[in-house]
Structures are given as structure tokens and as C-alpha cells.
N, C-alpha and C positions, 0 to 999 in steps of 0.2 A: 295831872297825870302825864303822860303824853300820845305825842299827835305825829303824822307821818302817814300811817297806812291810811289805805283805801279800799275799800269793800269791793269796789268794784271793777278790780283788774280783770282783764279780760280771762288768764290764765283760770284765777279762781271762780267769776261766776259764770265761766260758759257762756260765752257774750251776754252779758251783765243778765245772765239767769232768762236767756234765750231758749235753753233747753227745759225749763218748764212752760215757759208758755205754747213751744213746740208739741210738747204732753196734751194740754188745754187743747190748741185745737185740734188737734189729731184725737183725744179724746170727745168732742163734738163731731166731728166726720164719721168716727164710729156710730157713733147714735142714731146719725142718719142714714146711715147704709144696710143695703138687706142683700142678703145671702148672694137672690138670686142673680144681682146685677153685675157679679162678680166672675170674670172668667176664670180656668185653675191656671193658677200659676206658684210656688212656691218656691223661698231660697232655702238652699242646703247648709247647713249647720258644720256637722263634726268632722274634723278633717283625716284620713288614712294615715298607717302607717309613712313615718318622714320617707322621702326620696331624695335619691342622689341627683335626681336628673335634674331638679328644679327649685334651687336653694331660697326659701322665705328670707324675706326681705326684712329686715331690723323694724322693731314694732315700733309705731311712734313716739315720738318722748310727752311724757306724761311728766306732772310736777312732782319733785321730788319728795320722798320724806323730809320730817322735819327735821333741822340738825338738833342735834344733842345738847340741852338746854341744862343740864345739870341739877336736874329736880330730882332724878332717881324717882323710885315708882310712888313715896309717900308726898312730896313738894306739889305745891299747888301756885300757880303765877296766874296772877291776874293785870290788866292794864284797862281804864278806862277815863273817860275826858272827866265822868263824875260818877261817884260811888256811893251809894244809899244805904242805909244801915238799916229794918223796923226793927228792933226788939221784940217788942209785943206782938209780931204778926209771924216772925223768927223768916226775917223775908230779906233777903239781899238783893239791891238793884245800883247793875252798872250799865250807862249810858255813854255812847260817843264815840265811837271807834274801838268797839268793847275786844279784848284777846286775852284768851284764857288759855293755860296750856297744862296737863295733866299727863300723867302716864304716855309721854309722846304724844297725846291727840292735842289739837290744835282749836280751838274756837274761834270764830270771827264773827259778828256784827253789830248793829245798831246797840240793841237792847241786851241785854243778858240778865234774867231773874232766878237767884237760887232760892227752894224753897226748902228751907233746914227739916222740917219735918217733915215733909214728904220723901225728902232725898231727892228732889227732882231741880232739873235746869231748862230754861226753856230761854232761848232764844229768839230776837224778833229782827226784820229789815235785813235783808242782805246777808241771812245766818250762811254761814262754811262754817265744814267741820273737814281737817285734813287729815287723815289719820296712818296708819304707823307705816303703810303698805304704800303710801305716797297717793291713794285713792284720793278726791275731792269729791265730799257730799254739798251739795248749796239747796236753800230752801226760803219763803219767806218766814215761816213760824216751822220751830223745831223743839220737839219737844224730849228732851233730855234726864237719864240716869244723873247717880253722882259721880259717877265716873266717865262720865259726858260721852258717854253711847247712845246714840240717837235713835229714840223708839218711835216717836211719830213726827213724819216733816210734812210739811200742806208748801205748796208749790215746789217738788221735789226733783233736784235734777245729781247726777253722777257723774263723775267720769274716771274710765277703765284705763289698765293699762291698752295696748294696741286701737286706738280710738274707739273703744266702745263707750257709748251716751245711753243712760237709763235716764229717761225724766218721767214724771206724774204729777198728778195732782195733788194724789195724800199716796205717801210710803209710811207702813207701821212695821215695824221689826218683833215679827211673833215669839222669835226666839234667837238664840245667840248663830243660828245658821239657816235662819227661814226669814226672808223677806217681803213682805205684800205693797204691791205699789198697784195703786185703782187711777183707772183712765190714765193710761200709760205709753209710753213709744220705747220703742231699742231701736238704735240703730247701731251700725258699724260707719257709719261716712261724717264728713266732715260737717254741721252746722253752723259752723263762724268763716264768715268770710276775710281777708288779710285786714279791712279795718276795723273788723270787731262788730261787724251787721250781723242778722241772724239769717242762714239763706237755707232753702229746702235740701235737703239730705236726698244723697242717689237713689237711694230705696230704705226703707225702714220699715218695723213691723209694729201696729197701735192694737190695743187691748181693752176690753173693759177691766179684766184683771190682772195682772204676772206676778207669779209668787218664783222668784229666786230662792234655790235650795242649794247652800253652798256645801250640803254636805253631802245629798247624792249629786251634785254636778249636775243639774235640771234645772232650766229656765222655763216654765210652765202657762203660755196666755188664755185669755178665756176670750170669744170672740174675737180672734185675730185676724187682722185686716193686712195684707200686704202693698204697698204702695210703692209707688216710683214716680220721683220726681212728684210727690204728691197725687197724685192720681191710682185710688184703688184698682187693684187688677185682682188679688183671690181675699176668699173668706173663708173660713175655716172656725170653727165651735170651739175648737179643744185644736193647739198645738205646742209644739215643744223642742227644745235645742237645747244642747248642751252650755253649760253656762261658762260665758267670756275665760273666766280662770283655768277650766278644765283643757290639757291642751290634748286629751283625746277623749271621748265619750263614742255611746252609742246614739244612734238618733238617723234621721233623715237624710238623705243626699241630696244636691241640687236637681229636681226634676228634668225632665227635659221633653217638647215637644217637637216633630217636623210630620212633614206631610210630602210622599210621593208617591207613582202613580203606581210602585212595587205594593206597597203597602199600606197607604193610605193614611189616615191619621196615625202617628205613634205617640204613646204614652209613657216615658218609661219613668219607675218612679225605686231611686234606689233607696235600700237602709242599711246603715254599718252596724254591727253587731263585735262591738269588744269584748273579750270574749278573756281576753286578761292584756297586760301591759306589753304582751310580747306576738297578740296571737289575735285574729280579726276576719269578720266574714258581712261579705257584702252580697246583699240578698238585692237582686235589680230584675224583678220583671219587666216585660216589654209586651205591650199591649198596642196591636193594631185593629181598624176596624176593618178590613179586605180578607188579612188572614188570620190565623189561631194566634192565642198569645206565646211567647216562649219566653222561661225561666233562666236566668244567663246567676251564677254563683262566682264569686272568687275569693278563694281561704288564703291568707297567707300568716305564715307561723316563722319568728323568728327562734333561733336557738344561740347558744352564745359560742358554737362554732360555723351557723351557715344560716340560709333561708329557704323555705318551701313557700311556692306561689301556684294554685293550681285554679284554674278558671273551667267552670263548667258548665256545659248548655242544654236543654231540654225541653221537646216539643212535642207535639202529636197533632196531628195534620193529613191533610192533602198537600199532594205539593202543586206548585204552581210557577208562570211566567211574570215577565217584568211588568203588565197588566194586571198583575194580584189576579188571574184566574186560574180557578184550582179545577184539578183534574189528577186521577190516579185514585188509589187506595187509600184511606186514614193507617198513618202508621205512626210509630216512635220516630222523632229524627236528635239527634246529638252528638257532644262534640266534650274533647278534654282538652286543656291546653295547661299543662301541669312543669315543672321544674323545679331543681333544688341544686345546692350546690354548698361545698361545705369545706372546711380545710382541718384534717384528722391531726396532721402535725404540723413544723412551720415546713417541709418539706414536700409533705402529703395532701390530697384535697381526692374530691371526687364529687360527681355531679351527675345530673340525670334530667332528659326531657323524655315527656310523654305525651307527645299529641298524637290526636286519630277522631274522626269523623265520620258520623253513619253516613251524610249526605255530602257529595263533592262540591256544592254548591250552598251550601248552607250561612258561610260565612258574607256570601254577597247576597242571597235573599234578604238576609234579618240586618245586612252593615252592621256586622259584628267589626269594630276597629282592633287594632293592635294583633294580628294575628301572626304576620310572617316575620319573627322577630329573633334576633339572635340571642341563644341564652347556652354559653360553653363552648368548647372550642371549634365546632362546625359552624358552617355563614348558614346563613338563614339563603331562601331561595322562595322567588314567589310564587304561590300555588302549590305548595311542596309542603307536605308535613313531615318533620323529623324527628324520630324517637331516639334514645341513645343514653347511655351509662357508660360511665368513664371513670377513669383513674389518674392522677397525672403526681407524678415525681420531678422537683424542680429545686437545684442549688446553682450556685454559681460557676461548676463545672460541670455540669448535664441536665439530662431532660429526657424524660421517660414515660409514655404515654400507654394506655391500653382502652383500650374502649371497645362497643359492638351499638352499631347502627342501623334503622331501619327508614324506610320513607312510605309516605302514602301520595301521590299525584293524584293531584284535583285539576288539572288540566282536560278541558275538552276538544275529544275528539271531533265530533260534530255535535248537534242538539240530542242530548240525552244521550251519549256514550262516552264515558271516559277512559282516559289511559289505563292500558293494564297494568294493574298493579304488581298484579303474579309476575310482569318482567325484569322489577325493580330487585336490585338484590338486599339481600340481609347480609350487612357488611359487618362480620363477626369472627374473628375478632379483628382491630386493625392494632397494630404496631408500632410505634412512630419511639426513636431515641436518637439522644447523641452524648460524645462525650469528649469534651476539651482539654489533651492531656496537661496535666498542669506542670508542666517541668518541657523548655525547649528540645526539639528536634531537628538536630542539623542546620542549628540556628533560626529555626522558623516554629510558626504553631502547628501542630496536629490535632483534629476532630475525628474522631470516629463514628460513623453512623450508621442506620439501621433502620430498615422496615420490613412488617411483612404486614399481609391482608389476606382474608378469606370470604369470597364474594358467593352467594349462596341463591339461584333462582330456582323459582318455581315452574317458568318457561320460559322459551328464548328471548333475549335480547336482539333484535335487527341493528346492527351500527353500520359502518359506513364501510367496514373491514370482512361482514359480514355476521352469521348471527353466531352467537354464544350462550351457552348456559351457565356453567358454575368453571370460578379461576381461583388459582393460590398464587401468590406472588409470596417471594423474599429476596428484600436488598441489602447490600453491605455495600460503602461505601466509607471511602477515606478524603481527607483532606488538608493538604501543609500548603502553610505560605508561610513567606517569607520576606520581611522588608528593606529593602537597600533607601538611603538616602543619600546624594553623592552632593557637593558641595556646590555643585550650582542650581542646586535646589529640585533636579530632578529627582524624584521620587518613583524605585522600581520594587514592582512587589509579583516574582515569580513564584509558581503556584502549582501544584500536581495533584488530580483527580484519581480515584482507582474506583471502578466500580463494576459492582458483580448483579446479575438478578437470573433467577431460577423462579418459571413458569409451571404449574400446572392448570392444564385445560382441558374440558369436557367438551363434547359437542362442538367442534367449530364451524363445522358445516357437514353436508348431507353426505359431498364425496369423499370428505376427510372425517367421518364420523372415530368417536372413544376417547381415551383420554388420551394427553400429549403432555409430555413433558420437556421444555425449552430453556437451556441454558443459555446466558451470553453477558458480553462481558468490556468494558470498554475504560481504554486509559488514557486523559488527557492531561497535557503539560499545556502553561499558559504564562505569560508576560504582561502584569499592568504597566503601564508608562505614564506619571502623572507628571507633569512640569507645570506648576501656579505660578502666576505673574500678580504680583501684589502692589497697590499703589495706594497708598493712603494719607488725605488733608484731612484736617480738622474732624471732623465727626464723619466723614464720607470716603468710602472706601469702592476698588474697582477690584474685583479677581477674577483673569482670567486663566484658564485651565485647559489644555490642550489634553486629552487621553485619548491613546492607543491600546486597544489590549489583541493580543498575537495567540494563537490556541491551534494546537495540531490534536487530531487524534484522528484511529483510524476510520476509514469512511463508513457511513450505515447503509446498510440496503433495509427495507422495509418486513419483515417478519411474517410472513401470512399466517401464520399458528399465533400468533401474538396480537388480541385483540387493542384498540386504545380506545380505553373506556375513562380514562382521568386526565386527557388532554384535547379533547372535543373542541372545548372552547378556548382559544389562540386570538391572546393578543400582543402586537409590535407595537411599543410605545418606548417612553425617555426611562421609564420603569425597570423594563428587564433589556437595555440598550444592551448593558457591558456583564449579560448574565452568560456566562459559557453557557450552560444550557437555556434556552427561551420557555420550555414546554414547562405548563403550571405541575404537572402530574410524572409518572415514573414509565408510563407505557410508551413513549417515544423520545428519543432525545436525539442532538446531534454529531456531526463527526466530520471530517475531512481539514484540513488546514482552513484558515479563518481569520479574518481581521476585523473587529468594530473599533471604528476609527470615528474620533469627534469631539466636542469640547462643550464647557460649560462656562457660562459668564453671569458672574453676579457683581449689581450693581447696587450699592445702600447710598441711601443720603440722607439718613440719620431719621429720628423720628418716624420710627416705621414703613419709611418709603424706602421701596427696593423693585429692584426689578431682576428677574433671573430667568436665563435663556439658556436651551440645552437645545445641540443638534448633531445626528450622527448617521451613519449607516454602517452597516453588515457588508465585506469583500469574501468571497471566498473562492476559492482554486479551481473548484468543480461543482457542477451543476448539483440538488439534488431533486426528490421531490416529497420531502414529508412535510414541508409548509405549505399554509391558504396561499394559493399560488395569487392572490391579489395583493402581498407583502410584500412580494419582490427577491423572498427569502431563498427560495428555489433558486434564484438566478447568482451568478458571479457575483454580481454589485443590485444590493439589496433597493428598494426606495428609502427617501429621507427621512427618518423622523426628527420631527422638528417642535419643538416645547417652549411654551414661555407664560409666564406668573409676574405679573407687577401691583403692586400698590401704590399710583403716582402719588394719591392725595390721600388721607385722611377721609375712610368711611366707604373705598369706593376701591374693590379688587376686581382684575380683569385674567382671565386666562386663558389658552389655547394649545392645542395639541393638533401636529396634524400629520400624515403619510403620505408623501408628496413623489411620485413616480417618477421614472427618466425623463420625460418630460414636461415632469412637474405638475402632470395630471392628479388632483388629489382624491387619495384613495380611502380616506378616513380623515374627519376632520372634526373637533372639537373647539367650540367656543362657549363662552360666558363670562359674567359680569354677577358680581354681588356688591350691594349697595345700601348703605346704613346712615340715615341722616336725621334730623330732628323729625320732618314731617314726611318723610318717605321714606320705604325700605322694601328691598328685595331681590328679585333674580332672575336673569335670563339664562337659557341656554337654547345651543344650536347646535346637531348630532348628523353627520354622516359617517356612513359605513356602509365601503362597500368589499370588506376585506373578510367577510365571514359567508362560505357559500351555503346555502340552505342543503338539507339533508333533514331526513326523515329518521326517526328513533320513535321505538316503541309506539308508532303511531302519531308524533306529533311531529311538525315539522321546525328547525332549529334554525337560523342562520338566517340568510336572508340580504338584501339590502333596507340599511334604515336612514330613514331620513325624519329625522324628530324637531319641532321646535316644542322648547317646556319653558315656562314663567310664571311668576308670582310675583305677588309684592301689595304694598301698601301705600296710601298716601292719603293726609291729613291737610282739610282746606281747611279747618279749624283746629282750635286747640281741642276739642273733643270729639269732634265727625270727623268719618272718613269713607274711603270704598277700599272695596278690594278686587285685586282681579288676580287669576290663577288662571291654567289650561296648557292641557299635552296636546300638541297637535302631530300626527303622523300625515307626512306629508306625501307619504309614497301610496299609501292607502288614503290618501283625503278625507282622513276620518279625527273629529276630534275624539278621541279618548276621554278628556276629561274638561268644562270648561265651568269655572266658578265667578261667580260674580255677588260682592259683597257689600251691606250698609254693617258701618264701625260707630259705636258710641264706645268712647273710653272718657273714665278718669282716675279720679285717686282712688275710686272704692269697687268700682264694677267696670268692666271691659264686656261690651255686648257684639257678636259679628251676626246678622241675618244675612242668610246666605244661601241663591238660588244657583243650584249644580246640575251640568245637562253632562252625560256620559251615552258616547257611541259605542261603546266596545259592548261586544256581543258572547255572552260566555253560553254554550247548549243554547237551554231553552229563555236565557234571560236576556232580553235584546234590550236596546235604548233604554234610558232611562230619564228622568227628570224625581230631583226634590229640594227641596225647602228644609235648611235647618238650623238651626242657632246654636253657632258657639258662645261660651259665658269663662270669664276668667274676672271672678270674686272676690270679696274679702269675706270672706265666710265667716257663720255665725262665730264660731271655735278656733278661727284658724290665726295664725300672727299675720300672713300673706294672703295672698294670690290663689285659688287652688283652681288651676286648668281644667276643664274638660269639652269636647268635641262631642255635639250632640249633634247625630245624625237620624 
């Protein structure tokens, strides 16, 4: 006949049929184990709707289909060292390197006996069967159709696409989509070591029973045992995961326990609920023993023009302190955090958030994560809940915005009183357009633009201008530039602003009580000057860049009818260096003749490495005073801002920003480092600021001087341990904020962080804290990848 193969390549028997013996003993360890000596611990199955944020990883390669043997579906091929014929018993026996190949399936080993009247084939030593999905079944005795489907294998192992390993002791195939495999293991991790040993699996799950249903998608154990690293940790009677092929089902999510002195043990134990192929709800109680449990829900529903995501919470309690001691009323406490967002035409879209909260504090009693998050065209803010519906219109010559905003402030006043909410306004409707005419103007571009707003309160607002109730605002505004390039490479680009706004205001204060109406009106002319100096060897290049920009308009005096409620917060950086107006918002702007004068140099040296430095200050004619007088803005000759970004090496980014005074006394200062390498990674920073004066709104107090050091990172003295360390330290307050400290096991199948968290910050009634909690980043039962989650 002939000779060549070998039974026992590593690919086909699973380190030469490691993964049944793996079966065997994990099916004796079961035998021996009882319920109660088993702490709960369980792995999470079925993986959520896909995400953008965190793209699965290419599933491991598995052995191919067979190639195309040219049998067609009636050809039958056999090969074996010797072939046996009975007649009279109507028995066929081939020995020795036996390969049989039918309708795409593949046969492989020792023995191979057909039995013409029964219709049966049974294979012996070293049996594989590969069949048409590129699967690999291996067994010692298999016992075989005539169509050599394999109904019963006695030392029984598999292996899946994305590393999943079924082995047993006896698999019987009840039907063409029901599988029974007795004294059994699944795992998802690796069992073969690179030369072909057999080594214990990251965790894995042993059964007395598992019946795979490939047709509702249910993977089914009877006494399941969960292990790690070999060593039982839960037991379980009856459990169930969606089976390897299904790449969504309903079923279980990764559990998760920690322990703090807020709350004491937690429990929380999720279930997905698919619900259809577009639409999914994840039911996750949380169960503490200090205080009541609460129901945490999140729906989300794709459509095939947008997505709805809406997360919900529910409790009934006392409330209580960072000591889990309760005190107060039994009440209702709950929370929505809902969004959708959709595009009607390729022009059109619209979108919508919904958050609101009976309790201000709810989200840090129960470490609800994910809360203050951006979703549509407003920033997210923290402590800030934001509601709002919008519309937005968008081609390549305009933009057309409509929306109405609301907020809720979870910020405490002191212990047990929060910001007034009634100060906050209902920002409805707001306005926002522009439009790029598309055909030149006097040789230059023209925009046209446009805003209005209508700010709605319930009671005063306190600002720093004084208090206010209800404003209307509307702006028009124009904009042409125009590009000159002259032939020694200076590059000028003169420019003219027009702009109008008309105020209405309620209430400005007690002496100046009614409504007011405020017109005014401002037009700048302005000059870029860029001149680049270019030098470029081989792969490395030098540019430096000298700008001036020149801007008159007439001077501003300050508006006492004219609240600023949208430029509070003021910052001077390399950012808005060469912005004619500095101020983020429409309530204050500037005016008087003006120079920002300053330059920019970047330097590449190919392969990623660059370095780029930016430095300038603000001139102007006359004093004024609508800037944080720690900017220097106010003054004739502003302070320095001075910027720089490099990458010298490979893995390892450095940056800095600072405000550096007449004297060079620095007035705001910015540093850090990110860093990325085989066995460590992470991040420093270091924050002064003293260019934001504190003032008081609505009761909390804003501004301040900060002086912050923040870091994180990681680092591995092995190929699979590690630690970790994190923490915000305010150093003006000598309080840490947050300080975390971590043990890491990673490898190919599971990533474990245990991780002890101490927090100073004192929100009301919730002071210090300390907990305990384990992140997990898995290869799940269902999933191709990875699936993150942060168990606090």
C-alpha cells in the first residue's frame, strides 16, 4: 500500500491524545470532590453585542479542511499497509497507517474494520476523524456510520475553531445535532506545550456529563467543576454556556466578587438575554451583605439606521455612609442612563441622552462604573448628569445644529446637601450653523455663521458677574480669509471678523431688577504671517516656522447687563495661542489692537521619532481686564506659553506645557511621560495651576489652585506575574484621591488584576474608603477574544 503518515503528529492528536487523558483525570477529580469544599466562583460564557472600542483578536488557526480529493460525494478511497477481506463474515479489515476518505471526512488510524451488514466502521489506535469544517475528532476506539460519522469514541478528544478542546472518556452522538460526552473537560486555553508535552490548562470546566446541542446553541454539564490551574475553586449541579460555534447566545456572564468597608462582600452575578440577532438585555444584580441588593439592567437595540443603549438601576433601602451604616427612611433609589443616536438621511441624524438619578450619590455608594460618558455632541462633565435631543444637518459646505439640554448636579455641597438643581438651566432650544460660501469672495473664503440660545431657570444663578435668572442670546457672525504666498516662501493669510449678538435678560440683580435687552457688536481685521524654513537629509527633516499674527478691533469694556455663563473656564495654552478670540464661549471676547507673536519647530528623524516645540506670547497696546489676571492677558506683554511633544525612542512619549511669567515664575505647568514596552507600561503626570481664581457658583466652589501628581502603569518580573500600581495624589490638599495597588497573572487565555484601592476623597456623607477587587480579561466560553470587564 503505502507509508508516510504518522498518527501521531502533534496537530492531529492533540499532543498525541493528551486531551483525552486530560478528560480521565479531571474526570477522577470530579468523583472526588463535594459540593461543599468549593468556593463560588464561575466563568462567563456568551459575549455582548461586537464593540468598536475593542477589536477581537484573529481566532487561532486550527487545521485546515481537507483539500479536494476528487471523490465527489459517491468515491470512496482507502489506503492501508494491509487489507483483509472475510467474505463469509462480510467484514473488511485494514491495518497500518489505515486513511480512509469519503464525502470530505477523513479517517486516520491503526485499525479500521467495516462491517457490510451492519453498515458500521470502527476504528482502533490512534483513530482521527477530520472532517469538512476543518474540526479534528481523535479517540482510542471510534465507533463509526457508513458514512464514517462518528457515533461513539472511548478516549474522546476535539478540537474547535478559536482553541476550544472537548475531551472525554466516551462521546456518543445521540443525533445528527446532539452530542453526549461522560467524564468530560472544555476548556478554551492551551494544553500542549511548544514540544508537544501535555501541560495543565489556565482554567477549564470537568463534568460528569456534557451534552453539546448544536442546534439550540447550549453546551449543557452535569456536576461541573471549575478549576484553575488544576485546582478546584466552584461546583455547580447543573450549568451551561453557549456552545464554541454560537458567536452570540444567551447565558451567563463572568461573575464577579470584591469586598469593601462601603459595602462589604459583593456578589454580582450577570445574564445576557438575546433577545434577537439585533437586540439584547443584560439582567446583573448586585448583592451586598452591609446593604440592600440593587438591580442594575442594560437594553440595547440595534436598528439598521442607529443604536439605542439604555442602562437602568433599582433599589429600595436606607441609605447610608462609607461604613455601610444605614440610617434614614426605607425608600425607592434609581437611576437611567439611556442614549440613542441615528442618521435619517446621509445629511441628517439625530440623537438623544437620558440621564437622571433619584440619589446624588448613588453612583459611588453601589461603584456603578461607566457613568460620566460622552455620547453626542456635548462633553461629558463629572458629577454632571446630561439630558438632551438634537438634530444635526452636515454636508461639505455647512452645519446646522438644533438641540435642547438639560443637567442634573450630583456635586456636594456639604454632607447631605447638594447643588441646586432649580439653578441649573434648561438649555432649549440652542442653535449652532455655519456656511462656506462655495464660489470665492474678493479672492478669499467666506463662512457665515450663527447662533442662538435660550437658557430657562427655575432660580437664580450666583456668578461672578452677579446673579441671573433666564437669557436669550443670538449671534451672526462672518468670516473671509484670504491666502497670499509670495515667493520667498512667506506665506500671508489676511482675515476680517464681523460680529453681532443681541441679549435678552431677566433679573440681573435686585438694583437693576426686569428684563433688559442688550445689543453689541464687534469687527476685527487681522494678518497671519507664516514663513517655514525647510531642511531635509535622507529620511530626517527640520521645520522651523516663525508666526506672527497682527488683529485690531475696537476695545471692550466689560457689560454689566451681560452675564458670562459660557466662558468661566479659561485656559492659555499652544492651543488657542494664535485664536483672535481666546474665550471657549460667546459671552466675552476680546478687542483692542494685539500681537501673538511666536514660532513652531518640528523635528523628525524618521521612524517615529520626532520632537515638536511650540512657543509664544500675547502683545497688546492697552491694558484690559476680562482675563484670569494669572495669564498675564490683562497685561501689555502676556506670560510665555511654552509647549513641547517628543518621541525620542521607540515606546516611550514625553510632554510638556507650561505659563511661564515675566520672570519666568511658572504659572501653570504641565508634565508627563507614556511608556510602552515588553514588560512595563504606563504613565506619569504632574499638574500645576495657578491661573484659575476660585469663585463660588451655585453653591460650589470652582477654580482654585491645583497641584496634582497622577500615575499608573504596569510591570512584569515574569512572563506571566506582574503588579500594578495607580494613584492621584493632590498635593495642595495632601490627600490621596485614589491609590491602587495590584497582583497580575496573564497569559494566552486569562488575564487576572487583584487589586487593593484606598480613596481619600470625601463626597457628603461618604468619606474614605478602602476595597478589594478583581479585574478579569478572558477568553470566554463564546467569544473569539478577550472580553474586558472591571469588577469592583
Amino acid at each position: 500500500m503505502r507509508g508516510g503518515w504518522r498518527a501521531r503528529s502533534l496537530a492531529g492528536t492533540l499532543c498525541a491524545f493528551g486531551g483525552a487523558a486530560l478528560a480521565l483525570a479531571f474526570a477522577a477529580q470530579a468523583q472526588a470532590q463535594t459540593a461543599t469544599d468549593l468556593p463560588v466562583r464561575v466563568p462567563g460564557s456568551p459575549s455582548p453585542l461586537p464593540s468598536s472600542e475593542a477589536p477581537k483578536p484573529k481566532p487561532p488557526p486550527v487545521p485546515p479542511p481537507p483539500a479536494p480529493d476528487g471523490l465527489g460525494q459517491n468515491g470512496f478511497y482507502l489506503e492501508a499497509d494491509t487489507l483483509t477481506r472475510d467474505d463469509r463474515n462480510n467484514v473488511w479489515m485494514a491495518a497500518g497507517q489505515v486513511e480512509a476518505r469519503y464525502q470530505g471526512r477523513v479517517v486516520r488510524a491503526d485499525t479500521l474494520t467495516y462491517n457490510v451488514v451492519a453498515g458500521t466502521v470502527t476504528a482502533d489506535g490512534h483513530a482521527q476523524i477530520i472532517n469538512t469544517d476543518g474540526t479534528v475528532l481523535s479517540g482510542d476506539h471510534v465507533l463509526m456510520d457508513d458514512k464514517m460519522r462518528a457515533g461513539f469514541v472511548k478516549g474522546f478528544s476535539a478540537h474547535e475553531p478559536f482553541n476550544i478542546t472537548f475531551a472525554a472518556d466516551v462521546a456518543v452522538r445521540r443525533s445528527e445535532t446532539v452530542n453526549e460526552l461522560n467524564r468530560a473537560v472544555f476548556t478554551p486555553c492551551d494544553i500542549c506545550a511548544p514540544d508537544g508535552s501535555h501541560i495543565e490548562p489556565t482554567w477549564s470546566i470537568s463534568a460528569s456529563k456534557v451534552v453539546q446541542d448544536r442546534e439550540r446553541r447550549l453546551v449543557t454539564y452535569r456536576d461541573a467543576v471549575l478549576r484553575v490551574k488544576g485546582i478546584p475553586i466552584f461546583y455547580a449541579p447543573v450549568f451551561w454556556h453557549p456552545d464554541p460555534s454560537s458567536p452570540r447566545a444567551s447565558g451567563l456572564l463572568v461573575p464577579t466578587f470584591s469586598y469593601s468597608n462601603k459595602l462589604g462582600m459583593t456578589y454580582q452575578q450577570p445574564y445576557l438575554q438575546v433577545i434577537s440577532p439585533s437586540e439584547e438585555l443584560v439582567i446583573d444584580p448586585q448583592f451586598d451583605t452591609k446593604v440592600n441588593p440593587i438591580l442594575n439592567l442594560e437594553w440595547t437595540k440595534r436598528f439598521y439606521s442607529g443604536i439605542i443603549n439604555a442602562r437602568v438601576g433599582v433599589t429600595y433601602g436606607r441609605d447610608f455612609d462609607s461604613n455601610g451604616n444605614q440610617f434614614g427612611p426605607q425608600t425607592f433609589r434609581s437611576y437611567i442612563l439611556a442614549n440613542g443616536a441615528f442618521d435619517l438621511t446621509k445629511a441628517w441624524s439625530w440623537g438623544f441622552n437620558a440621564e437622571r438619578t433619584s440619589d446624588p450619590l448613588l453612583f459611588d455608594k453601589y461603584n456603578i462604573a461607566n457613568v460620566y460618558e460622552q455620547h453626542g455632541p456635548f462633553a461629558a462633565d463629572n458629577e454632571r448628569l446630561v439630558s438632551d435631543i438634537y438634530v444635526t444637518r452636515q454636508d461639505t459646505n455647512s452645519y446646522l445644529s438644533i438641540s435642547a439640554v438639560s443637567f442634573q448636579g450630583l456635586r456636594q455641597v456639604s454632607a447631605g446637601v447638594t447643588e441646586d438643581n432649580r439653578a441649573f438651566p434648561l438649555v432649549a432650544p440652542l442653535i449652532e450653523g455655519r456656511y462656506d460660501v462655495p464660489f470665492s469672495v474678493a479672492g478669499g473664503s467666506l463662512r457665515i455663521l450663527g447662533s442662538a440660545v435660550v437658557l430657562t431657570r427655575d432660580q437664580q444663578l450666583q456668578t461672578a458677574t452677579g446673579p441671573t435668572d433666564n437669557s436669550r442670546r443670538a449671534t451672526g457672525e462672518i468670516d473671509w480669509l484670504r491666502t497670499f504666498t509670495l515667493s520667498n516662501g512667506i506665506r500671508l493669510n489676511p482675515f476680517v471678523n464681523l460680529r453681532g449678538d443681541v441679549y435678552n435678560i431677566d433679573n440681573l440683580s435686585a438694583s437693576n431688577a426686569g428684563n433688559h435687552t442688550v445689543s453689541r457688536g464687534q469687527a476685527t481685521a487681522g494678518l497671519n504671517l507664516t514663513w517655514p524654513f525647510i531642511r531635509q537629509q535622507g529620511s530626517q527633516s527640520v521645520v522651523l516656522e516663525p508666526i506672527a499674527q497682527f488683529l485690531v478691533s475696537p476695545s471692550v469694556k466689560a457689560n454689566a447687563n451681560i452675564p458670562n455663563e459660557d466662558s468661566l473656564v479659561f485656559t492659555y495654552d499652544e492651543t488657542d495661542l494664535f485664536d483672535p478670540n481666546k474665550f471657549p464661549g460667546y459671552d466675552v471676547f476680546d478687542g483692542g489692537a494685539r500681537m501673538n507673536l511666536g514660532g513652531r519647530a518640528t523635528f523628525d528623524w524618521g521612524g517615529g521619532r520626532n520632537l515638536v516645540v511650540v512657543a509664544g506670547r500675547t502683545l497688546r497696546a492697552d491694558t484690559t481686564n476680562i482675563y484670569p489676571a494669572a495669564t498675564g492677558l490683562n497685561r501689555t506683554a502676556s506670560d510665555w506659553v511654552v509647549a513641547a511633544d517628543t518621541t525620542p525612542i521607540d515606546g516611550l512619549t514625553l510632554f510638556s506645557r507650561a505659563l511661564l511669567g515675566d520672570q519666568y515664575g511658572i504659572d501653570r505647568l504641565e508634565v508627563g511621560a507614556d511608556f510602552a514596552y515588553q514588560r512595563f507600561r504606563g504613565y506619569i503626570r504632574y499638574d500645576i495651576d495657578n491661573t484659575i481664581p476660585a469663585q463660588t457658583v451655585n453653591g460650589i466652589v470652582y477654580g482654585g489652585k491645583i497641584n496634582d501628581l497622577e500615575y499608573g502603569g504596569e510591570v512584569f518580573v515574569t512572563k506571566h506575574w506582574g503588579v500594578s500600581l495607580a494613584g492621584i495624589h493632590d498635593l495642595v490638599a495632601n490627600d490621596w484621591r485614589m491609590r491602587d495597588i495590584g497582583l497580575i497573572y496573564k497569559d494566552d487565555c486569562i488575564r487576572a488584576d487583584v487589586v487593593y484601592q484606598h480613596e481619600d476623597t470625601i463626597e457628603g456623607r461618604l468619606g474614605k474608603s478602602d476595597a478589594v477587587f478583581l479585574r478579569l480579561t478572558l477568553a470566554t466560553l463564546a467569544d473569539e477574544g478577550y472580553k474586558n470587564a472591571d469588577f469592583r
